[in-house]
Backbone as numpy.savetxt, mean C-alpha at the origin, in Angstrom:
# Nx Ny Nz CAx CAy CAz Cx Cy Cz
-21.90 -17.55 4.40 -21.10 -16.82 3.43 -21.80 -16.80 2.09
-21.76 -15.55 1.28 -22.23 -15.49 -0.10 -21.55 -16.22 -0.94
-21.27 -17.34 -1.32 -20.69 -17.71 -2.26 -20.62 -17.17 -3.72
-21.04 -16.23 -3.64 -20.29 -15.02 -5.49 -19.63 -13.94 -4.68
-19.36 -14.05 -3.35 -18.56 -12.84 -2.75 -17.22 -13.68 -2.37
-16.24 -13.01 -2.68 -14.83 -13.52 -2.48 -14.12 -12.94 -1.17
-14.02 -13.68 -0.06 -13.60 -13.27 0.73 -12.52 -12.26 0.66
-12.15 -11.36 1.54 -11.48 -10.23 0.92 -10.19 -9.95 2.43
-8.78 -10.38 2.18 -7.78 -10.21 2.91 -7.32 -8.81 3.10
-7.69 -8.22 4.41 -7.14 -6.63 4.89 -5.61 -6.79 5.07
-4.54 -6.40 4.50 -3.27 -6.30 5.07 -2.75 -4.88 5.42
-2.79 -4.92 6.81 -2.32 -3.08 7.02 -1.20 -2.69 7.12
-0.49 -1.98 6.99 0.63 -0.96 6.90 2.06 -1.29 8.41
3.04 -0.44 7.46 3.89 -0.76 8.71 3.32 0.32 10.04
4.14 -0.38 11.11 3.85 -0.29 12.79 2.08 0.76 12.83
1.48 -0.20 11.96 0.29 0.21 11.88 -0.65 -1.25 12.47
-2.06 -1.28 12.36 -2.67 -2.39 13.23 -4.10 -2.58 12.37
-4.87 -3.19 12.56 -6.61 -3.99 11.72 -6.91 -3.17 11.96
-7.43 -2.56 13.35 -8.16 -0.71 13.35 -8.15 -0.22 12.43
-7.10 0.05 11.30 -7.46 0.92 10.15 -8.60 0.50 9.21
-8.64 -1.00 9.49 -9.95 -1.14 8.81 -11.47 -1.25 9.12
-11.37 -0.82 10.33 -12.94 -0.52 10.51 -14.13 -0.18 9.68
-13.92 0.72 8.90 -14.76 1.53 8.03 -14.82 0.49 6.61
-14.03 -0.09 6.57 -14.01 -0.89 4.89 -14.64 -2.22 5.43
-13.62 -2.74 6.89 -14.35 -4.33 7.66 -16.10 -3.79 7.33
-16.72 -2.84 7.97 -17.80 -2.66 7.93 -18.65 -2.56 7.13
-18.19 -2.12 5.79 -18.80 -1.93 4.67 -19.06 -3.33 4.03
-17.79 -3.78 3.95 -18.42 -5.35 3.84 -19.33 -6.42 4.05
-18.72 -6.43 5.74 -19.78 -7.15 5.94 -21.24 -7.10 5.71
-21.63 -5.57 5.15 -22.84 -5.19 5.25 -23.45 -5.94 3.95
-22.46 -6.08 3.42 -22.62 -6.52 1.91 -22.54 -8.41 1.98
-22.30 -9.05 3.36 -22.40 -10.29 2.95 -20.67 -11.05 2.37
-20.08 -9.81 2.38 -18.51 -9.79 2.06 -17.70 -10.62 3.46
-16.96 -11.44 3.79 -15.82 -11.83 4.38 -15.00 -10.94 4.57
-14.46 -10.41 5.29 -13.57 -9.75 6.03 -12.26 -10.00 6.98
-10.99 -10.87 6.09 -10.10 -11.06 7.10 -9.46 -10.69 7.43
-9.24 -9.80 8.54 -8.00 -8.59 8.86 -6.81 -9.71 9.35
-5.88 -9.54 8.54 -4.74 -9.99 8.92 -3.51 -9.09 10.26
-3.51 -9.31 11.00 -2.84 -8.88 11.63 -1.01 -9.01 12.46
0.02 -8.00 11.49 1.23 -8.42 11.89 1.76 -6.55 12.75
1.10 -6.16 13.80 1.47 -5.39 14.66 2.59 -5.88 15.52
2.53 -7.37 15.66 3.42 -7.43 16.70 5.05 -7.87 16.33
4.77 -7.43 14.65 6.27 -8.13 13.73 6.90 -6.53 13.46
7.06 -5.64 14.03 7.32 -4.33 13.80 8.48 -4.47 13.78
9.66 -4.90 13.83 11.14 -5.14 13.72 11.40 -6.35 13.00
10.53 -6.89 12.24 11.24 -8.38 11.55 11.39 -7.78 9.87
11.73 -8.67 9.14 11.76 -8.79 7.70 10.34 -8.43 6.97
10.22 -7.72 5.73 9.39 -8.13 4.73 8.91 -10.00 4.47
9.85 -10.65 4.25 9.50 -11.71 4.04 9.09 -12.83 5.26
9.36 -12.52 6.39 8.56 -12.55 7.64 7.28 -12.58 7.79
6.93 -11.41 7.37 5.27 -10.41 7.35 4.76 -11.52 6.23
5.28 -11.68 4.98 4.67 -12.61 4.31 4.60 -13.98 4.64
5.71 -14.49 4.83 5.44 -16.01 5.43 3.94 -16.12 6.68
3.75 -15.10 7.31 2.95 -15.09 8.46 1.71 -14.92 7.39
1.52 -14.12 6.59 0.48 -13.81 6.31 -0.18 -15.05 5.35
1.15 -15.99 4.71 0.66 -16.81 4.14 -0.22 -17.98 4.72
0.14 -17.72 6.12 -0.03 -18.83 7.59 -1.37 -18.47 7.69
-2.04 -17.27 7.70 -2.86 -16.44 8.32 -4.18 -17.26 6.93
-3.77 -16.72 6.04 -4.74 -17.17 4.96 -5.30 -18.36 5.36
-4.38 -19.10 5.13 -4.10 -20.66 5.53 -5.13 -21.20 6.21
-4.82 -20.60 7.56 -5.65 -21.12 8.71 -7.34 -20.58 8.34
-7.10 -19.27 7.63 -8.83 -18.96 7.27 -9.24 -19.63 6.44
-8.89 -20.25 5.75 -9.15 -21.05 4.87 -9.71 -22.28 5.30
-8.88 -22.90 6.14 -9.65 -23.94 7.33 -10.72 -24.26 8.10
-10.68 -22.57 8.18 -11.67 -22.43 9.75 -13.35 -22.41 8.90
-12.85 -21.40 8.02 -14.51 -21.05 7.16 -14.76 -22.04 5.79
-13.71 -23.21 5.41 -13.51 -24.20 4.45 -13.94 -23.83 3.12
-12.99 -22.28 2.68 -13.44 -21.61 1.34 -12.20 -22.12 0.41
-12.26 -22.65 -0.38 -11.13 -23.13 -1.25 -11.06 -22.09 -2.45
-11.30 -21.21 -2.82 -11.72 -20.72 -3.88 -10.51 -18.98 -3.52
-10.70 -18.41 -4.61 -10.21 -17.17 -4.71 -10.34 -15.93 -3.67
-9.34 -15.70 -3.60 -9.51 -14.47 -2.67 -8.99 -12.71 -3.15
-9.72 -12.16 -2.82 -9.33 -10.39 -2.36 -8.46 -10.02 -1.56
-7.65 -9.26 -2.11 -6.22 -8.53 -1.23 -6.15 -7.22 -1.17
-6.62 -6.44 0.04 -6.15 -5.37 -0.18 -6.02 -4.87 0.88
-4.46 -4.12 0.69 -3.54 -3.66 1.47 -3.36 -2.08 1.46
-2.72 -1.78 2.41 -2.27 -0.43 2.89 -0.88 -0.34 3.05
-0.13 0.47 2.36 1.05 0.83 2.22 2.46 -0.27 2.18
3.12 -0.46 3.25 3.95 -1.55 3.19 3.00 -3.13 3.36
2.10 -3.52 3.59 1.31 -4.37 3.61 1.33 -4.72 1.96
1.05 -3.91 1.34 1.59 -4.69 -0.43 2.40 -5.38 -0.30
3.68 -4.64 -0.09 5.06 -5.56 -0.21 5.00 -6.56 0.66
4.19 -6.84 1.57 4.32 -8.41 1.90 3.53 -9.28 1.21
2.35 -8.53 0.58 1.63 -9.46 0.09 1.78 -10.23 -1.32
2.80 -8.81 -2.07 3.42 -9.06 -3.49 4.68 -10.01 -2.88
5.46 -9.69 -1.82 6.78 -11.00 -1.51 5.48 -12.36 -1.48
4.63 -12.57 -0.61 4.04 -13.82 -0.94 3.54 -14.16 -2.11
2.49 -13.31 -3.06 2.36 -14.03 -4.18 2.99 -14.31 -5.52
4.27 -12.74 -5.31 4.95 -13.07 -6.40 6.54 -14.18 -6.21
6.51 -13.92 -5.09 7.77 -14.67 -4.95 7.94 -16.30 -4.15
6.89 -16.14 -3.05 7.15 -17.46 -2.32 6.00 -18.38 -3.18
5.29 -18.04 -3.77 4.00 -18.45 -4.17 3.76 -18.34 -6.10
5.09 -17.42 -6.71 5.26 -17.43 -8.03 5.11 -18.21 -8.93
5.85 -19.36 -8.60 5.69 -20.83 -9.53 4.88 -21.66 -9.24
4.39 -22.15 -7.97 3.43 -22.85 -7.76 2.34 -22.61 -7.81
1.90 -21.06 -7.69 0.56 -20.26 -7.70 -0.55 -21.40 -7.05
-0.49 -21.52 -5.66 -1.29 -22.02 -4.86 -2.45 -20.87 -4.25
-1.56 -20.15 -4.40 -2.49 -18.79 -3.82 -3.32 -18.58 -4.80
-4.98 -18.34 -4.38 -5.68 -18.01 -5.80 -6.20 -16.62 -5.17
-5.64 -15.29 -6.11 -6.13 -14.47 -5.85 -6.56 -13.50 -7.09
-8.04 -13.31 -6.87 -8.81 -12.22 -7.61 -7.79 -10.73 -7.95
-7.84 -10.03 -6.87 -7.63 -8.54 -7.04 -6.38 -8.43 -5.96
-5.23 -7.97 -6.21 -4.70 -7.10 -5.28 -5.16 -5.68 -5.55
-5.17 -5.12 -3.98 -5.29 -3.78 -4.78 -4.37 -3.11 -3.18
-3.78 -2.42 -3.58 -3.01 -1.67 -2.90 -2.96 0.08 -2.60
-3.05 0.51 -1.45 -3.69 1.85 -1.50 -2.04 2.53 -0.66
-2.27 3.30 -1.35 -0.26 4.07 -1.49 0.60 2.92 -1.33
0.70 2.50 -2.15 1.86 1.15 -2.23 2.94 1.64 -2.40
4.17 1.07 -1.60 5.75 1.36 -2.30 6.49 0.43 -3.56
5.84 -0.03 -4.46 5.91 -0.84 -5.28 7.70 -1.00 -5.66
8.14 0.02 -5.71 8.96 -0.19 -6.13 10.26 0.65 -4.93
10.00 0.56 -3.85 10.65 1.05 -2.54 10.09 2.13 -2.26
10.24 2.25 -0.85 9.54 3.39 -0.20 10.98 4.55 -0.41
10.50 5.58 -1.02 11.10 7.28 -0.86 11.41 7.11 1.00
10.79 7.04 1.76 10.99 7.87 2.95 11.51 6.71 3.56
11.68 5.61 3.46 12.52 4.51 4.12 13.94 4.98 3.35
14.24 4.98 2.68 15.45 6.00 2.21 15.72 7.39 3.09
15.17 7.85 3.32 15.01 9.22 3.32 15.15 8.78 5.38
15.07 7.99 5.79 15.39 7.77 7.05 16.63 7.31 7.47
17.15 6.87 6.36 18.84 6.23 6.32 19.66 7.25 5.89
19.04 8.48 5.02 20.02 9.57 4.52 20.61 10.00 5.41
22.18 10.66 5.10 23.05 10.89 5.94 22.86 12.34 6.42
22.48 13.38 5.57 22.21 14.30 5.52 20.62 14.86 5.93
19.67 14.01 5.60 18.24 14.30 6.04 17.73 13.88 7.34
18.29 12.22 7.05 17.78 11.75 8.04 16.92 11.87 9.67
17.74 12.16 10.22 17.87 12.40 11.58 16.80 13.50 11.72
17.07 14.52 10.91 15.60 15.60 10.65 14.50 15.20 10.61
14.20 14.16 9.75 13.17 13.75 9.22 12.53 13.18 10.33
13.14 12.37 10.95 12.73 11.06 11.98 12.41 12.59 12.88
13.33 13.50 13.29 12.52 14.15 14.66 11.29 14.83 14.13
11.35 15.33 12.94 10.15 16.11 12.65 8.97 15.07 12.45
8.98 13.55 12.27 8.19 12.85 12.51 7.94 12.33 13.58
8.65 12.08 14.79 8.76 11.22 15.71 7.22 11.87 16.88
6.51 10.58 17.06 4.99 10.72 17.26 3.66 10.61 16.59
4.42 11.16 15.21 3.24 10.41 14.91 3.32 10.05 13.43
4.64 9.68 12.96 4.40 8.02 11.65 5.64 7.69 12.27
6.41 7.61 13.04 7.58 7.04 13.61 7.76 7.10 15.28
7.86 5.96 15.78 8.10 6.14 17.13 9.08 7.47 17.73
8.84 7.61 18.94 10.21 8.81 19.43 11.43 7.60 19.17
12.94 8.47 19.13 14.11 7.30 19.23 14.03 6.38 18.43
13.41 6.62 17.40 13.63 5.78 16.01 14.71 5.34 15.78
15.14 4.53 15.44 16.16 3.54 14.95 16.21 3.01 13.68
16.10 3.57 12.20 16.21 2.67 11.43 16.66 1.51 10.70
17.96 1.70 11.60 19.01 0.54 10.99 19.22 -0.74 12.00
17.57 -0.56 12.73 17.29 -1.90 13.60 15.95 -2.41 13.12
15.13 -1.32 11.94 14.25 -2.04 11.65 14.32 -2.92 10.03
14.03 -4.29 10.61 14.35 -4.95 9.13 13.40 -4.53 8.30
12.03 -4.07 8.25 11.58 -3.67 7.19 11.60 -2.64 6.40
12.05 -1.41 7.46 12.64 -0.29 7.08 12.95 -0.57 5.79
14.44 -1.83 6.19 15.50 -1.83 5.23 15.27 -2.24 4.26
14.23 -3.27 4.41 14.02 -4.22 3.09 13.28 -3.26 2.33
11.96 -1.95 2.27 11.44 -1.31 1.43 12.81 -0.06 1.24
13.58 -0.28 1.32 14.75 0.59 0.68 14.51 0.54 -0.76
14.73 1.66 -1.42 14.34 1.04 -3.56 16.04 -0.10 -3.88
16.78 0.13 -3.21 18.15 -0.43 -3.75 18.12 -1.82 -2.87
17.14 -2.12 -1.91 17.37 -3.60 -1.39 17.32 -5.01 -1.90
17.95 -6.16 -1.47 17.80 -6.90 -1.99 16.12 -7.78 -2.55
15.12 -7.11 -1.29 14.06 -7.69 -1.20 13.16 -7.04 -2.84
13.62 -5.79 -2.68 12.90 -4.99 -3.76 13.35 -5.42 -5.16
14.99 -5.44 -4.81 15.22 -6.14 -6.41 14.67 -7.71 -6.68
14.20 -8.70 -5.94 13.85 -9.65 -6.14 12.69 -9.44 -6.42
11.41 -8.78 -5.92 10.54 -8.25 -6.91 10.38 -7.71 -8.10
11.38 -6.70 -8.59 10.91 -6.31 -9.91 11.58 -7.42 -10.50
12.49 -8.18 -10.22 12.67 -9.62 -10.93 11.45 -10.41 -11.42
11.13 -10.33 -10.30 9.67 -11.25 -10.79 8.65 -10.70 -11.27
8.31 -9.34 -10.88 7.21 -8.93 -11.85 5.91 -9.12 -11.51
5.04 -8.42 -11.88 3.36 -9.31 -11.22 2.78 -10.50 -12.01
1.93 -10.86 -11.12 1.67 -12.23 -11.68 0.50 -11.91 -13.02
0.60 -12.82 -13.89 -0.89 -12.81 -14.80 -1.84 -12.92 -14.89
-2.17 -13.76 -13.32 -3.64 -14.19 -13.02 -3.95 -13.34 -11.79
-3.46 -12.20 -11.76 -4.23 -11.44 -10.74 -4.24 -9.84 -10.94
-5.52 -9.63 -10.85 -5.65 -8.34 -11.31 -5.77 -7.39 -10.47
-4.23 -6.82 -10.77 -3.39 -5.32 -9.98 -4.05 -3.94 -9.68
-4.66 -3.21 -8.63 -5.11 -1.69 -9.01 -4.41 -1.40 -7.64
-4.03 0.24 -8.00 -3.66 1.13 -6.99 -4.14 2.22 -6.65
-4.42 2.60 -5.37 -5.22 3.61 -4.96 -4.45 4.68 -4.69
-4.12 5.89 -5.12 -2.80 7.01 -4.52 -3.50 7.73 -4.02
-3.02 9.17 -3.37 -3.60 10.34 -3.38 -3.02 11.21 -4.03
-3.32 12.83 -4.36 -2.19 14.02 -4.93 -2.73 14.96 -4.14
-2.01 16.12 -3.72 -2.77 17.28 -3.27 -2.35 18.38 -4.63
-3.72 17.87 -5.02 -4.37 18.43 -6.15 -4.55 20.21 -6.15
-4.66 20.50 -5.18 -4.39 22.08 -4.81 -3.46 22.90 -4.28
-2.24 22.27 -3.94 -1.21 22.57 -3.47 -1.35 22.90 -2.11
-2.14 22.22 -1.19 -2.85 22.72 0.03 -1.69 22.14 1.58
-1.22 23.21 2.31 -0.24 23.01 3.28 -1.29 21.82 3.91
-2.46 22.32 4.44 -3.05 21.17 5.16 -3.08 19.85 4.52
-2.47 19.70 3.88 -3.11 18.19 3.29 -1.98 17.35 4.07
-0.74 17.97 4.29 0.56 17.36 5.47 1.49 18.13 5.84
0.70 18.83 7.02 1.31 20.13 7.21 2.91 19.69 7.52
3.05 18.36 7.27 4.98 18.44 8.27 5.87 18.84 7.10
5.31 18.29 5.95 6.11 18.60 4.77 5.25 19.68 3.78
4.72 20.80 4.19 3.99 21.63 3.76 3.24 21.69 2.71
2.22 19.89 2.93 1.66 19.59 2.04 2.09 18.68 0.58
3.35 18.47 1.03 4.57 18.24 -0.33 5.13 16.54 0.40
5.60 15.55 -0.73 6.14 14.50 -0.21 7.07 14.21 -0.56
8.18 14.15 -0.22 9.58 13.64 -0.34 9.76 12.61 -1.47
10.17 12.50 -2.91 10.81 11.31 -3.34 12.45 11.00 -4.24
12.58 9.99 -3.72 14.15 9.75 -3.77 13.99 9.54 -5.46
14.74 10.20 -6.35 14.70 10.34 -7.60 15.81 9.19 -8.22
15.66 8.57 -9.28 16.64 7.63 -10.05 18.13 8.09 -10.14
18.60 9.37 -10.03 19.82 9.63 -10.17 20.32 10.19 -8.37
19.88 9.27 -7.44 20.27 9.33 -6.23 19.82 10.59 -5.27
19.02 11.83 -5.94 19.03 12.85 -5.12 17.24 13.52 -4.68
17.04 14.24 -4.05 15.78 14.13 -3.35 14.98 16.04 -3.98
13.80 15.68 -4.16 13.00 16.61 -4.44 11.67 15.94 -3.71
10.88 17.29 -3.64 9.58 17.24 -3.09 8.80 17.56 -3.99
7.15 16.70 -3.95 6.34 17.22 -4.96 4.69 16.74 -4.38
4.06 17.53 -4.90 2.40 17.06 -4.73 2.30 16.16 -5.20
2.58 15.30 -6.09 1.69 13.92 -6.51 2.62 13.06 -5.55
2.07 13.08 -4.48 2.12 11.96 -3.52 1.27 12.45 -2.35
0.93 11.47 -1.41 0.15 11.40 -0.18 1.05 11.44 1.20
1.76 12.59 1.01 2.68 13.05 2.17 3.65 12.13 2.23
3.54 10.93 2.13 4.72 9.88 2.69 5.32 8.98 1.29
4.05 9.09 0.51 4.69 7.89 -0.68 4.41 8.75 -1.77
5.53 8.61 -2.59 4.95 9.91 -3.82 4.62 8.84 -5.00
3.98 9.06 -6.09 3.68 8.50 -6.85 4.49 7.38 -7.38
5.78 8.25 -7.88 6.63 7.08 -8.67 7.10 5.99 -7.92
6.86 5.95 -6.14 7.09 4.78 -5.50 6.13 3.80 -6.07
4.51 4.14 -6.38 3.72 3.02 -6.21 3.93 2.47 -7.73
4.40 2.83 -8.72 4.46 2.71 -9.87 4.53 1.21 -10.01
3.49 0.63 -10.87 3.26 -1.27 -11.00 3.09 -1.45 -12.67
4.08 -1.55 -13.18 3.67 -1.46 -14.54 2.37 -2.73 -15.26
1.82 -2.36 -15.69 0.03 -3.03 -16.45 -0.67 -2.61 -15.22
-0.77 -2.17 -14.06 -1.71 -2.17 -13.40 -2.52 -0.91 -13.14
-3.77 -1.04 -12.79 -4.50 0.11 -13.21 -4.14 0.70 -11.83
-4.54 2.59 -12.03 -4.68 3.14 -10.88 -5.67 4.09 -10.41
-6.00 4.49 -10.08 -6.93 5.81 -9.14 -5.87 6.88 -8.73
-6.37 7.96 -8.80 -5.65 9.44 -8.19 -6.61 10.06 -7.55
-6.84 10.20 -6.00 -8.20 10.50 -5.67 -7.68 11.68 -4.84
-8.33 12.89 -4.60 -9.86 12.91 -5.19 -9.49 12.93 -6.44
-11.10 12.73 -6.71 -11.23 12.88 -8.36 -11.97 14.31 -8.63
-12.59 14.88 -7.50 -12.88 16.56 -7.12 -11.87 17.25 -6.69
-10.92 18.06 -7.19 -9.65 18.38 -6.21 -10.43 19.24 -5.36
-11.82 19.69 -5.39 -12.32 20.84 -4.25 -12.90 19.80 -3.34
-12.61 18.79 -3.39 -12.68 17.93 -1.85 -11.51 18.39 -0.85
-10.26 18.60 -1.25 -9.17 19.25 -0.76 -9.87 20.28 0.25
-10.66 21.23 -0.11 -10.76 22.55 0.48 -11.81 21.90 2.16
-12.24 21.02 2.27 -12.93 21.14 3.47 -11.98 20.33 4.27
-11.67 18.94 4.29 -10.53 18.11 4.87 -9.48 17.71 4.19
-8.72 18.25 3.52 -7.59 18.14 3.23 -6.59 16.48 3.51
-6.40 17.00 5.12 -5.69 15.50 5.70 -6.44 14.72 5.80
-7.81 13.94 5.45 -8.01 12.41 5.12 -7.53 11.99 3.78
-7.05 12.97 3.24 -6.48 12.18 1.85 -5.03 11.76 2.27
-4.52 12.29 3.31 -2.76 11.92 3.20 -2.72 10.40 3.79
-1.68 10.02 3.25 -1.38 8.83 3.58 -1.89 7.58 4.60
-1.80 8.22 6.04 -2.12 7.53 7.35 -3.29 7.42 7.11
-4.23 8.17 6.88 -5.61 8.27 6.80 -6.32 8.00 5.85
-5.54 7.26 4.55 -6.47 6.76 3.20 -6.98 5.50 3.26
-6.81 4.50 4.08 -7.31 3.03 4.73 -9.26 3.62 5.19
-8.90 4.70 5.67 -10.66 4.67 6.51 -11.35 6.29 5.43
-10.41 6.70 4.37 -11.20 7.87 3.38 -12.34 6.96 2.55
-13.23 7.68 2.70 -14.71 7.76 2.03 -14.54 7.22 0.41
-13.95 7.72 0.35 -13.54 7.82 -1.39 -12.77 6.78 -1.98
-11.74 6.15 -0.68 -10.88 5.30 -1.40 -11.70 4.34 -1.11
-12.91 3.86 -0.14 -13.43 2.92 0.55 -14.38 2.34 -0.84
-15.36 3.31 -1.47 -16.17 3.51 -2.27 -15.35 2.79 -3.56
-14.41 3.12 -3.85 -13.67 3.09 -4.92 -12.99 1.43 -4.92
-12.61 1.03 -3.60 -12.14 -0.45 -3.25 -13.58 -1.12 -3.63
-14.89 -1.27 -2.67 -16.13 -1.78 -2.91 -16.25 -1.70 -4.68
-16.37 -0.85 -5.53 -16.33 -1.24 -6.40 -15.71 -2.17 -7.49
-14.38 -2.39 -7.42 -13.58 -3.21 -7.54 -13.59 -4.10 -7.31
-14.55 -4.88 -5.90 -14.60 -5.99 -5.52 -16.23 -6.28 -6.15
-17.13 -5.28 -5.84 -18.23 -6.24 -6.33 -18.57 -6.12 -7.71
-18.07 -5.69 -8.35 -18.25 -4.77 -9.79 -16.43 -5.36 -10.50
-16.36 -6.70 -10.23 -14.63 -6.62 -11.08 -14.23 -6.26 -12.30
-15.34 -5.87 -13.20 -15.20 -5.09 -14.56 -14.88 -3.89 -14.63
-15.20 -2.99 -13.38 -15.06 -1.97 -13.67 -13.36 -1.38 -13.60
-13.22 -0.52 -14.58 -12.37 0.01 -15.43 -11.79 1.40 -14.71
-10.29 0.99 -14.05 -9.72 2.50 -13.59 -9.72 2.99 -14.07
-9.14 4.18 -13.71 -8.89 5.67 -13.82 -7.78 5.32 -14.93
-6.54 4.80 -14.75 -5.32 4.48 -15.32 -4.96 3.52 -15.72
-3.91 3.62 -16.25 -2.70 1.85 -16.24 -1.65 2.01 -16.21
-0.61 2.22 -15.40 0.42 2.44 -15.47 1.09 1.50 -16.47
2.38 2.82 -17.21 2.68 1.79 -18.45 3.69 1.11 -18.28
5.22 0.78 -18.57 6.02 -0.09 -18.24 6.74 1.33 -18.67
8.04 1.01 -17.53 8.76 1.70 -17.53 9.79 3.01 -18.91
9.77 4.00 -18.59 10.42 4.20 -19.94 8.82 4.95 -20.69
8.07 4.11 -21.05 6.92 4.96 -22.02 6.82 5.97 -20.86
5.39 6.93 -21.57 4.77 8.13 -20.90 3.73 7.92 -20.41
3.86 8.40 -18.78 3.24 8.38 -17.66 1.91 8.83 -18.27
0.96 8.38 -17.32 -0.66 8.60 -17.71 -0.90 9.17 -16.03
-1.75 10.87 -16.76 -2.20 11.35 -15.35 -3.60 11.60 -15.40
């Protein structure tokens, strides 16, 4: 192991699996980087705080096996934040045993997932799930049997115990989004390029600044920096859908953009999201 390289924790997405990280596992290692894909595929019906307790287990034991005591890299894919923010901000808040460098989170629901809502709506719902069912939701979806569903709800208890706590001070926050920067149907053709988000006064609009599934104001982390990629919107015009959501774990761009962050920790996002209330930075 390089000892000036900080081993670097993959946490992937819901009823998603380590496969997504092939392309980033690889880049690493090339670099002499640690690579621990954490893997909770087979927790697809448990709790948020489940996924974290396991993942805290998971560290744990790597920690053992390769006897690195020192700081680590976090970066996650979509609901994989929220387990990793329930472990460090909440099970791990006061004691800060966990020593971690960078979270960085690529379409995070920071502050609840839009479409985990948007699967419980009384009125959408049921639409939604068939017009998804195959491929980001099983056929015969069930939401109100999946506990994580529930817990990335924006009104859950799990979510409000996060913005309770807040991010930590000793770890430095970035987020990776996408926008379809051109208004391009292909970028997710189910929602004609457009992503669903559940708005503060209870009711639902669609808009481009999101990556088909998570729209912006979900990932919203106040002090933490962000990325809006592309940073060419005429990358749009040749593949469109590697920027949407499912597919930003193995995009070129977000991969490039993570590697920097890790071996380069000075370097300076795109953004910072501000604290709630001030004006948004695009």
């Amino acid at each position: 192991m390089n000892p000036e390289n900080c081993p670097v924790v993959l946490v992937h997405g819901w009823k998603s699996h380590p496969g997504v990280w092939k392309r980033l596992a690889g880049r690493l290692e090339e670099r002499g980087i640690p690579a621990w894909r954490f893997d909770h595929s087979g927790m697809r019906d448990e709790s948020a705080p489940a996924v974290a307790a396991a993942l805290q287990g998971y560290i744990g034991r790597m920690r053992e096996e390769s006897r690195y005591p020192g700081a680590v890299d976090v970066v996650c894919h979509s609901m994989g934040t929220l387990a990793a923010r329930y472990l460090f901000e909440l099970v791990d808040g006061t004691a800060r045993e966990e020593h971690v460098r960078h979270l960085i989170g690529i379409g995070p629901p920071n502050n609840g997932s839009s479409m985990a809502e948007l699967f419980n709506d009384p009125v959408h719902g049921q639409d939604i799930i068939r017009l998804l069912a195959g491929t980001f939701v099983p056929r015969s979806y069930r939401p109100a049997e999946d506990g994580i569903v529930q817990d990335l709800r924006p009104g859950s208890s799990v979510m409000a115990a996060l913005r309770a706590a807040g991010p930590r001070d000793d770890i430095r926050y970035r987020v990776i989004m996408s926008a379809n920067r051109t208004e391009t149907t292909g970028f997710f053709p189910l929602f004609d390029g457009k992503t669903w988000v559940f708005t503060p006064d209870g009711t639902w609009q669609t808009t481009y600044a999101g990556d088909g599934i998570i729209p912006h104001a979900d990932s919203h982390l106040p002090g933490a920096g962000y990325d809006i990629l592309p940073l060419d919107p005429g990358m749009l015009h040749g593949e469109p859908e590697t920027y949407c959501h499912l597919r930003l774990p193995g995009n070129p761009e977000v991969i490039e953009r993570i590697l920097e962050y890790l071996t380069e920790p000075a370097t300076r996002p795109q953004g910072v999201f501000p604290v709630r209330g001030e004006r948004e930075q695009e």
